[in-house]
PDB file with SEQRES, HELIX, SHEET and CRYST1 records, atoms N, CA, C and O in Angstrom:
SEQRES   1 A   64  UNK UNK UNK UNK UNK UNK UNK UNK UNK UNK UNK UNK UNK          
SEQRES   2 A   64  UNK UNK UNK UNK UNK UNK UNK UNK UNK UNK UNK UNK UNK          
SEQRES   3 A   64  UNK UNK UNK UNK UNK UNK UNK UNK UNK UNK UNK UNK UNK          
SEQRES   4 A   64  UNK UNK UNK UNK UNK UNK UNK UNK UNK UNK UNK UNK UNK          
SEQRES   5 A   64  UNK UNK UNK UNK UNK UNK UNK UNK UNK UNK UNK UNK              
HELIX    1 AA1 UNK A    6  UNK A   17  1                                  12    
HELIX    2 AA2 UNK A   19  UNK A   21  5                                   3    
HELIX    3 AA3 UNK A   22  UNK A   35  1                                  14    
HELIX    4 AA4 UNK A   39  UNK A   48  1                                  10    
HELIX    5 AA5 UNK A   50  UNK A   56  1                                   7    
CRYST1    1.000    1.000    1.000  90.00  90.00  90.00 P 1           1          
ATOM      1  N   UNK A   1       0.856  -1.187   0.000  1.00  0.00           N  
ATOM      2  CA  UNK A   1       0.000   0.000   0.000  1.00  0.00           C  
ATOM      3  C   UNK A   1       0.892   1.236   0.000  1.00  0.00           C  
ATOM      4  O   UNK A   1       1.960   1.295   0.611  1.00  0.00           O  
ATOM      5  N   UNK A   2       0.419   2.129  -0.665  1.00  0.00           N  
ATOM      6  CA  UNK A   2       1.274   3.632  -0.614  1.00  0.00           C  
ATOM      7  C   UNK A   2       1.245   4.323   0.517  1.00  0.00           C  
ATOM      8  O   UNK A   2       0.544   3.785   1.374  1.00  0.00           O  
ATOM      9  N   UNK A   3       1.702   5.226   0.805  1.00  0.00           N  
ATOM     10  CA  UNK A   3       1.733   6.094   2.150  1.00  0.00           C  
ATOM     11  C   UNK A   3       0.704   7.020   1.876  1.00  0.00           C  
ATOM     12  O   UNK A   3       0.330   7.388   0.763  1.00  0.00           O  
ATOM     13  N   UNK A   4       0.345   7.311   2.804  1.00  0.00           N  
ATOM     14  CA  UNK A   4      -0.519   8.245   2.916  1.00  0.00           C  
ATOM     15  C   UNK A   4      -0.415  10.288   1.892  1.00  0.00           C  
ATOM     16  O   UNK A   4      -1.219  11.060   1.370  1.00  0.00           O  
ATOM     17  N   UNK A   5       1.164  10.235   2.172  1.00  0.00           N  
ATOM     18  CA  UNK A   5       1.599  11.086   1.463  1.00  0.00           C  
ATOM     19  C   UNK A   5       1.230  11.068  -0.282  1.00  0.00           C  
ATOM     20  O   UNK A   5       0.809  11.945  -1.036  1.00  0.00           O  
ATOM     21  N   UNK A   6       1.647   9.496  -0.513  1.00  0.00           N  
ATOM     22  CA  UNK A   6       1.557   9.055  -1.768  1.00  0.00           C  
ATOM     23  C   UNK A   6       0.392   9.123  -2.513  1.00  0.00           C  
ATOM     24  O   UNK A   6       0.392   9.317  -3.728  1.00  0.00           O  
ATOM     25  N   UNK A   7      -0.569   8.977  -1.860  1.00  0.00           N  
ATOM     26  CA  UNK A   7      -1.926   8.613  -2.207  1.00  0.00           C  
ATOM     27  C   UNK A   7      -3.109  10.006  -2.536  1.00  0.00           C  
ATOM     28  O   UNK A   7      -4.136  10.206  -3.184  1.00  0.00           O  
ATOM     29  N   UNK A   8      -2.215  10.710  -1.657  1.00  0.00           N  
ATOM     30  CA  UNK A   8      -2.678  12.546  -1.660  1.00  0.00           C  
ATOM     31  C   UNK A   8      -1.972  13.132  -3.058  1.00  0.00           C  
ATOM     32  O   UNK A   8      -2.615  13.857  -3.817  1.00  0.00           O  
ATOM     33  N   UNK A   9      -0.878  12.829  -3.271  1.00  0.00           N  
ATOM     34  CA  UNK A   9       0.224  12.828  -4.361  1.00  0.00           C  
ATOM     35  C   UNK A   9      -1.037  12.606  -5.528  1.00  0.00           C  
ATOM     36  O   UNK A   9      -1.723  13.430  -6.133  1.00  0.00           O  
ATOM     37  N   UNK A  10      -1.013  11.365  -5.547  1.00  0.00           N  
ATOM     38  CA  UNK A  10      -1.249  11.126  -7.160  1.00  0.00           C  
ATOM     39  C   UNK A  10      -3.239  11.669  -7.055  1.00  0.00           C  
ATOM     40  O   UNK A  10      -3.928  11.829  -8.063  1.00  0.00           O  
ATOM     41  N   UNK A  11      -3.601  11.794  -6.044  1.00  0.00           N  
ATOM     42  CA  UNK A  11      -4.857  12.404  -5.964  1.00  0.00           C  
ATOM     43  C   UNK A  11      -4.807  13.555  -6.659  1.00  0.00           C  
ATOM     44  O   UNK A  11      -5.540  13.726  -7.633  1.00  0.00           O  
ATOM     45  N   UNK A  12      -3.931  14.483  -6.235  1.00  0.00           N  
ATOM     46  CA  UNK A  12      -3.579  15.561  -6.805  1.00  0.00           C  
ATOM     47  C   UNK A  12      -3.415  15.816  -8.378  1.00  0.00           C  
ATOM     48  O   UNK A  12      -3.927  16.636  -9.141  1.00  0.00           O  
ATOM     49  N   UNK A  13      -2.366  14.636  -8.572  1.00  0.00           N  
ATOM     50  CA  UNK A  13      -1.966  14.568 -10.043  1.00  0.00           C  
ATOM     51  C   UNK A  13      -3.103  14.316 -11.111  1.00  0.00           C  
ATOM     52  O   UNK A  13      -3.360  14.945 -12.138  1.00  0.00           O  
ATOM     53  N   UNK A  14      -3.662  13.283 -10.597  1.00  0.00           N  
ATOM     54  CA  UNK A  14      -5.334  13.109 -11.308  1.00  0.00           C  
ATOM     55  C   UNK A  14      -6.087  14.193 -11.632  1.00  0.00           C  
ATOM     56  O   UNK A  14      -6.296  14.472 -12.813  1.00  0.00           O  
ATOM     57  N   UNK A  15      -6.553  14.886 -10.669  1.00  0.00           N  
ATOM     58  CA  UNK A  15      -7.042  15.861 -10.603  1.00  0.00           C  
ATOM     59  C   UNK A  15      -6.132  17.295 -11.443  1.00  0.00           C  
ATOM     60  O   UNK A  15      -6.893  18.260 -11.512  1.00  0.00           O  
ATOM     61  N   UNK A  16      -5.617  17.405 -11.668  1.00  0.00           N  
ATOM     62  CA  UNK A  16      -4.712  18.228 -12.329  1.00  0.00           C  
ATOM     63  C   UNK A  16      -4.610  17.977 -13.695  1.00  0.00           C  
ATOM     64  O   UNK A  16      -4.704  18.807 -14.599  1.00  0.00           O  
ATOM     65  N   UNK A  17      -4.380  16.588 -13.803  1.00  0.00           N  
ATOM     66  CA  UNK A  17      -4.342  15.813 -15.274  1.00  0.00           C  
ATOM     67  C   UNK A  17      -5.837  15.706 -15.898  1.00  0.00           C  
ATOM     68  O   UNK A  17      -5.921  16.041 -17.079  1.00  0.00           O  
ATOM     69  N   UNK A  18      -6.836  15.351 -15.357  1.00  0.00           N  
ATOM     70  CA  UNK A  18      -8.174  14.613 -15.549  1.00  0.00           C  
ATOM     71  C   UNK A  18      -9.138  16.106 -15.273  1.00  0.00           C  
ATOM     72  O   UNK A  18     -10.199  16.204 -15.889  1.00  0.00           O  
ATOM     73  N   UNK A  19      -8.804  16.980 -14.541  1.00  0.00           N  
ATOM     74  CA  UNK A  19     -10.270  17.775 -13.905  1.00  0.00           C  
ATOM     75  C   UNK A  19     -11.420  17.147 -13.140  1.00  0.00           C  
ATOM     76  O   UNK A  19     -11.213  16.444 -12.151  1.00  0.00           O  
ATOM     77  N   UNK A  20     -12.188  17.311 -13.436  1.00  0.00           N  
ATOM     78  CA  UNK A  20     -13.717  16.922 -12.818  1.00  0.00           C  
ATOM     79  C   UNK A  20     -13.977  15.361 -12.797  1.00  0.00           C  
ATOM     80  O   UNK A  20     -14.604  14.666 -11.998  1.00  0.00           O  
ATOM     81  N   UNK A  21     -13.144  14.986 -14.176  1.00  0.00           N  
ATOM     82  CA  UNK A  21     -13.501  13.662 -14.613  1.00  0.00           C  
ATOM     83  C   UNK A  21     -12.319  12.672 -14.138  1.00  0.00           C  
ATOM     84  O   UNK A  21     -11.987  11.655 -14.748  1.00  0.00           O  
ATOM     85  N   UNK A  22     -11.582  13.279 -12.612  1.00  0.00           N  
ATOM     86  CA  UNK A  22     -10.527  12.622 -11.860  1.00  0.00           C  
ATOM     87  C   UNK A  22     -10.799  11.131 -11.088  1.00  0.00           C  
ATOM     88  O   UNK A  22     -10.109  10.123 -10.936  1.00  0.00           O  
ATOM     89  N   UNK A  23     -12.112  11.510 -10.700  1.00  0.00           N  
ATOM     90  CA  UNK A  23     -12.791  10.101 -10.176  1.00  0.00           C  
ATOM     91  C   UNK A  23     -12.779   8.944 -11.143  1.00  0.00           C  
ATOM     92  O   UNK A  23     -12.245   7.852 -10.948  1.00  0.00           O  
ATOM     93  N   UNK A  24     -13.271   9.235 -11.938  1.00  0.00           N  
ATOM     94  CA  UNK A  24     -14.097   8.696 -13.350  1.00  0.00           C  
ATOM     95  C   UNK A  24     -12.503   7.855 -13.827  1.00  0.00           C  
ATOM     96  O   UNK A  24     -12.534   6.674 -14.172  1.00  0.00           O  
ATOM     97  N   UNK A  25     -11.469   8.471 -13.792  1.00  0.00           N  
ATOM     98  CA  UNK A  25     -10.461   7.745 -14.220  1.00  0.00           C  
ATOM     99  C   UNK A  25      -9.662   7.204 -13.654  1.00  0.00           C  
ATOM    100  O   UNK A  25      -8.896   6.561 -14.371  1.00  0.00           O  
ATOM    101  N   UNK A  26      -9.415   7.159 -12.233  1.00  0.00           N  
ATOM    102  CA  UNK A  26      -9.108   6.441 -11.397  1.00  0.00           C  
ATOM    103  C   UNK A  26      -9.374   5.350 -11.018  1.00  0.00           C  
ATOM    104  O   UNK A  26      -8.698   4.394 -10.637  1.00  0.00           O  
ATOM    105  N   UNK A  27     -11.101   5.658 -11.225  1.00  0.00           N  
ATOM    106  CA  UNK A  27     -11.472   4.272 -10.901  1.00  0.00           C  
ATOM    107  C   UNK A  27     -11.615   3.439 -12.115  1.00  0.00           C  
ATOM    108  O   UNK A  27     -11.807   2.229 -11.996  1.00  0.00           O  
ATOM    109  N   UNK A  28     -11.535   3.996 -13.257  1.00  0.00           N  
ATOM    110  CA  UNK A  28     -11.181   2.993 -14.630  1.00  0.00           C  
ATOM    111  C   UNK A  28      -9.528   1.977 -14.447  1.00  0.00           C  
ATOM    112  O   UNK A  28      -9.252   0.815 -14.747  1.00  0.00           O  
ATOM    113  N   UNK A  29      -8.850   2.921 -13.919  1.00  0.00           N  
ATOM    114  CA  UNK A  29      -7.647   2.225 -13.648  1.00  0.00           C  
ATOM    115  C   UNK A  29      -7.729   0.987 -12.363  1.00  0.00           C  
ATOM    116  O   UNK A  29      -7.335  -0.179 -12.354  1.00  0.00           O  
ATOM    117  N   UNK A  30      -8.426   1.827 -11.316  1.00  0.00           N  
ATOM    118  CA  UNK A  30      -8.916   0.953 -10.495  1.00  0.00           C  
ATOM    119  C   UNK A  30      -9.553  -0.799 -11.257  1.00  0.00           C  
ATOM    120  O   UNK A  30      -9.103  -1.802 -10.703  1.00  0.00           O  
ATOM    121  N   UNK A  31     -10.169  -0.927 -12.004  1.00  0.00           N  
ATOM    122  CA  UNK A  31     -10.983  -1.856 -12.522  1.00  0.00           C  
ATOM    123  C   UNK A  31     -10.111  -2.663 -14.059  1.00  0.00           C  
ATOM    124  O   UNK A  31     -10.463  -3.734 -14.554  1.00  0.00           O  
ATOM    125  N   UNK A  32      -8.874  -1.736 -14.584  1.00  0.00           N  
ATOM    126  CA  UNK A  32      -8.150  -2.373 -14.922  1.00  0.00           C  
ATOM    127  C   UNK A  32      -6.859  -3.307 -14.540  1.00  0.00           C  
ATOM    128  O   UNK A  32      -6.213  -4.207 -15.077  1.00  0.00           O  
ATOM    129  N   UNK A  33      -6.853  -2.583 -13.308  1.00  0.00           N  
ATOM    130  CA  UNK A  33      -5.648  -3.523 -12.319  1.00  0.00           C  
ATOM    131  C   UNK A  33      -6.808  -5.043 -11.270  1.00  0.00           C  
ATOM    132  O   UNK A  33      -6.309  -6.049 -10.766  1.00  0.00           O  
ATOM    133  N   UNK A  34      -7.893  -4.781 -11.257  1.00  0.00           N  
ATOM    134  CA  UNK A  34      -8.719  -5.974 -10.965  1.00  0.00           C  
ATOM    135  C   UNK A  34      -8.597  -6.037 -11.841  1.00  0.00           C  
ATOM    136  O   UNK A  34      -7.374  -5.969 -11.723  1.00  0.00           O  
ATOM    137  N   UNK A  35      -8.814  -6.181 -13.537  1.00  0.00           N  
ATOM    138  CA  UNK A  35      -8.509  -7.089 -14.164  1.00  0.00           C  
ATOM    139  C   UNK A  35      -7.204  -7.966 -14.323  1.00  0.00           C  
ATOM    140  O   UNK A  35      -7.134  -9.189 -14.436  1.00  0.00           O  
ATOM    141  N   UNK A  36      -6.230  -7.069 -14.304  1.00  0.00           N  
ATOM    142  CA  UNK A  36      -5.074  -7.976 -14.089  1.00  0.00           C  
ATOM    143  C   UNK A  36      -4.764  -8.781 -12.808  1.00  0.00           C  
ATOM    144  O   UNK A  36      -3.654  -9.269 -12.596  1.00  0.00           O  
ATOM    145  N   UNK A  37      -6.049  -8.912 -11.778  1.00  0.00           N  
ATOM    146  CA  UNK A  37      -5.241  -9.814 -10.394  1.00  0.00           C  
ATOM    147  C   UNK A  37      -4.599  -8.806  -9.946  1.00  0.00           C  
ATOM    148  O   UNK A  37      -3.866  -9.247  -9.060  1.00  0.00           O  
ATOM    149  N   UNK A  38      -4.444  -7.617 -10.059  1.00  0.00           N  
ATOM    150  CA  UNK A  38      -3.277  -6.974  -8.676  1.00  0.00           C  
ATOM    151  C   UNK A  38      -4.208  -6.137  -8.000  1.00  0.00           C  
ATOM    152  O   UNK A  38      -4.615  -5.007  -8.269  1.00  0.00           O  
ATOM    153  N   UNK A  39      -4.482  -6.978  -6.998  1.00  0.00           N  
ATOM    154  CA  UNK A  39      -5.008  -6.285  -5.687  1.00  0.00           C  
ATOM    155  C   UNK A  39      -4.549  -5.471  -5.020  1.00  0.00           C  
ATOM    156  O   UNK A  39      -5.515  -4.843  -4.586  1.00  0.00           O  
ATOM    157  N   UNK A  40      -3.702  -5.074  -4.655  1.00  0.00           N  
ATOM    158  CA  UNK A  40      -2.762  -4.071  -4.215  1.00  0.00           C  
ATOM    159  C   UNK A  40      -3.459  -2.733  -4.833  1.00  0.00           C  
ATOM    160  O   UNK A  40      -4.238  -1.926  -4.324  1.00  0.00           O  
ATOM    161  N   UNK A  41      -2.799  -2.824  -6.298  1.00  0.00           N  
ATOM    162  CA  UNK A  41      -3.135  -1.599  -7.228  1.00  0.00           C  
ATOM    163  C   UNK A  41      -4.572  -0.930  -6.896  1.00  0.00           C  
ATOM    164  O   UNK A  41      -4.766   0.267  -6.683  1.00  0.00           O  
ATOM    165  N   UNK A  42      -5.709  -2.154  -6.899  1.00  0.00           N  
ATOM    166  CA  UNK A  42      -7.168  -1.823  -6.722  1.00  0.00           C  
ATOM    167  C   UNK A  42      -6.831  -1.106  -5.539  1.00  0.00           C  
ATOM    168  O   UNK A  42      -6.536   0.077  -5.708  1.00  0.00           O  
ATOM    169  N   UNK A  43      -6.800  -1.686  -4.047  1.00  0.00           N  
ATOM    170  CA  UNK A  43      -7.008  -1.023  -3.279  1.00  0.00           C  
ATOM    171  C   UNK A  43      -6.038   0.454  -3.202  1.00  0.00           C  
ATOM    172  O   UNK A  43      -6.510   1.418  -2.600  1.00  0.00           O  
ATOM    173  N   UNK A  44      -4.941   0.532  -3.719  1.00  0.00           N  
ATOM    174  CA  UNK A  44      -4.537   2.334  -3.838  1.00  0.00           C  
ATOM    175  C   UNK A  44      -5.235   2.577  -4.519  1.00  0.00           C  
ATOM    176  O   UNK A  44      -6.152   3.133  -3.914  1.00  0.00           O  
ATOM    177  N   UNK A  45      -5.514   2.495  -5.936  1.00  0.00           N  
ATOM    178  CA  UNK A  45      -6.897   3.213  -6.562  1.00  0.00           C  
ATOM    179  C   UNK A  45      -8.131   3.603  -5.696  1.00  0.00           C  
ATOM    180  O   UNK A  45      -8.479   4.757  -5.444  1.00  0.00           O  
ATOM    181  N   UNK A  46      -8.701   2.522  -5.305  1.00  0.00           N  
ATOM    182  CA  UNK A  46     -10.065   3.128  -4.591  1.00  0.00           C  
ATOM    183  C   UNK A  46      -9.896   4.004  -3.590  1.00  0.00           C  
ATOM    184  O   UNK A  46     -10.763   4.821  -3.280  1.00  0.00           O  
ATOM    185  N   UNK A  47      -7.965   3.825  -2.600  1.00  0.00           N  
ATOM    186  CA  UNK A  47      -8.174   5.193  -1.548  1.00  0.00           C  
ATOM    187  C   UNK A  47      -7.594   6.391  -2.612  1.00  0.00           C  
ATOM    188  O   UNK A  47      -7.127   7.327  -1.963  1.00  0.00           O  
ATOM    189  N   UNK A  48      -7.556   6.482  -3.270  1.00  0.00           N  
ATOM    190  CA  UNK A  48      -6.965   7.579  -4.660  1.00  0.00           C  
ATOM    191  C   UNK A  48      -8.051   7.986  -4.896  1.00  0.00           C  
ATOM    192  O   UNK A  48      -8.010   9.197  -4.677  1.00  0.00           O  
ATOM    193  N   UNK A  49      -9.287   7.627  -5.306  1.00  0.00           N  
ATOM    194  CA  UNK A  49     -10.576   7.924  -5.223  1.00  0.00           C  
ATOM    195  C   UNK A  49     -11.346   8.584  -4.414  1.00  0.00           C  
ATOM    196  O   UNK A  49     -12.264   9.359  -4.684  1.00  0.00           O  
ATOM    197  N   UNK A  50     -10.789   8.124  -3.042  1.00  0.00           N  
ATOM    198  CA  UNK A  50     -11.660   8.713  -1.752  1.00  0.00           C  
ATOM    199  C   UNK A  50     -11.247   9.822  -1.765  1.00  0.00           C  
ATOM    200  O   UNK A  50     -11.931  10.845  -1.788  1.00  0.00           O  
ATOM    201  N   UNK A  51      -9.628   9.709  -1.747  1.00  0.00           N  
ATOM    202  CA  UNK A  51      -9.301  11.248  -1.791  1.00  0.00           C  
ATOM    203  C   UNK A  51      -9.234  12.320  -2.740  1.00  0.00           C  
ATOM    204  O   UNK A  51      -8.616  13.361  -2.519  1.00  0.00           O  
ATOM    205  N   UNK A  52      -9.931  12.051  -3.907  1.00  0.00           N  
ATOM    206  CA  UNK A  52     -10.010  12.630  -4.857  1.00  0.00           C  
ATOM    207  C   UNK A  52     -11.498  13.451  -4.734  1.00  0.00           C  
ATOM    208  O   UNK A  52     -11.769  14.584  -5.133  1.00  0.00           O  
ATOM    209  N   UNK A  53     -12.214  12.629  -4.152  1.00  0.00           N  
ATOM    210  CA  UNK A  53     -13.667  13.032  -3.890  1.00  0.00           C  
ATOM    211  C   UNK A  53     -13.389  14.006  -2.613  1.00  0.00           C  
ATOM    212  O   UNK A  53     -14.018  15.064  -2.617  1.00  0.00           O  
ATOM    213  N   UNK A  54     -12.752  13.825  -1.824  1.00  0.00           N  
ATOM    214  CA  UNK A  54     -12.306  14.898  -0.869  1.00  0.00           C  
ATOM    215  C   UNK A  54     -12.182  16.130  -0.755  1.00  0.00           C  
ATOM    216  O   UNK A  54     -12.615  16.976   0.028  1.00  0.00           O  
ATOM    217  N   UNK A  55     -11.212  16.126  -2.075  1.00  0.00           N  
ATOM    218  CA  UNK A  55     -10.585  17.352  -2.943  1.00  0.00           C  
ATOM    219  C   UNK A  55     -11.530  18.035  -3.663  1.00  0.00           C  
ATOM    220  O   UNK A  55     -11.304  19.243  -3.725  1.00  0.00           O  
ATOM    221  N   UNK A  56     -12.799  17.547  -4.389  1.00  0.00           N  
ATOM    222  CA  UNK A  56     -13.609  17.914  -4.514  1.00  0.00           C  
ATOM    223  C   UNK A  56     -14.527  18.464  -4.129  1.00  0.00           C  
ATOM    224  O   UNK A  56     -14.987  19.517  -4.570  1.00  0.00           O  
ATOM    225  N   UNK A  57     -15.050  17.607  -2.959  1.00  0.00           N  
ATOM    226  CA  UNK A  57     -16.051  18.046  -2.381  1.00  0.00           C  
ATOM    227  C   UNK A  57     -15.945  20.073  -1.597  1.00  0.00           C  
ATOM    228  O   UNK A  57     -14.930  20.525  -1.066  1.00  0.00           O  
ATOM    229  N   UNK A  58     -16.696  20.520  -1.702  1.00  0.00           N  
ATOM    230  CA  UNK A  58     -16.673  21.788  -1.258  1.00  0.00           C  
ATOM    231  C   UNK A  58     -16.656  22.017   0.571  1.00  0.00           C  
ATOM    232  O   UNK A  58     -17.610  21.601   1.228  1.00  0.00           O  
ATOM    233  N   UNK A  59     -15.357  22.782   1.308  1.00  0.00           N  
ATOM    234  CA  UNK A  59     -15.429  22.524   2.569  1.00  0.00           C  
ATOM    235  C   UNK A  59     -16.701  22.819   3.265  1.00  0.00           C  
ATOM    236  O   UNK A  59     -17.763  23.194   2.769  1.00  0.00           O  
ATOM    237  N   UNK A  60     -16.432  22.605   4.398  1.00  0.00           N  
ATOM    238  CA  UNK A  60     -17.749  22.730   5.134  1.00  0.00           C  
ATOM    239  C   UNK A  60     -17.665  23.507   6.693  1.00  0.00           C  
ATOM    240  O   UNK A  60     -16.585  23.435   7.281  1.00  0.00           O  
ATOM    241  N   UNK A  61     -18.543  24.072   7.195  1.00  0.00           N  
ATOM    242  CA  UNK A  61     -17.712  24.508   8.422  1.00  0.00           C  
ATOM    243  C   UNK A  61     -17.799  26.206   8.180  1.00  0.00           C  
ATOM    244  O   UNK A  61     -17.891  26.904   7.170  1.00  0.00           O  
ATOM    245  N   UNK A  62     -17.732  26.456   9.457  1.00  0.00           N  
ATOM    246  CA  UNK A  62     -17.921  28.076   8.871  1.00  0.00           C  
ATOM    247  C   UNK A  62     -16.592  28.785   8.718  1.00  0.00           C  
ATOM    248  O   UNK A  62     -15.661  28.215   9.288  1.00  0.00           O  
ATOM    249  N   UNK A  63     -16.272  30.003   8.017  1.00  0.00           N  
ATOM    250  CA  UNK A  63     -15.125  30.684   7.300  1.00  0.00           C  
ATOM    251  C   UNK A  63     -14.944  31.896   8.604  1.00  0.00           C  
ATOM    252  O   UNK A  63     -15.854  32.584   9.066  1.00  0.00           O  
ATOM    253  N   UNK A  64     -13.640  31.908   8.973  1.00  0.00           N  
ATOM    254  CA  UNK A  64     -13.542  32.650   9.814  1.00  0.00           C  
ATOM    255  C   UNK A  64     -13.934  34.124   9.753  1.00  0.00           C  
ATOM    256  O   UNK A  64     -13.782  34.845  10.739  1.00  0.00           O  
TER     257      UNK A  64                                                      
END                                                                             
């Protein structure tokens, strides 16, 4: 599994590379590494995902 650092990393990169449609391709990659048997890969993809949706999502909480 990647580090936590790592996983924020390529969240980033997605999102930078991809835009809006960062989820959308992550988790395509996600579903091409289950195709190949590497479980590993799936599960950094899907937390690459979470945190991609993170990054997205609009904060919450009030603005000082």
């Amino acid at each position: 599994m990647l580090s936590n650092w790592e996983l924020w990393a390529c969240a980033n990169h997605y999102l930078k590379q991809h835009g809006e449609d960062a989820p959308i391709a992550a988790a395509m990659r996600a579903d091409e590494l289950l195709a190949e048997g590497d479980m590993e890969g799936v599960r950094n993809f899907q937390a690459i995902v979470r945190r991609i949706d993170q990054l997205l999502d609009p904060p919450t909480g009030a603005v000082n």
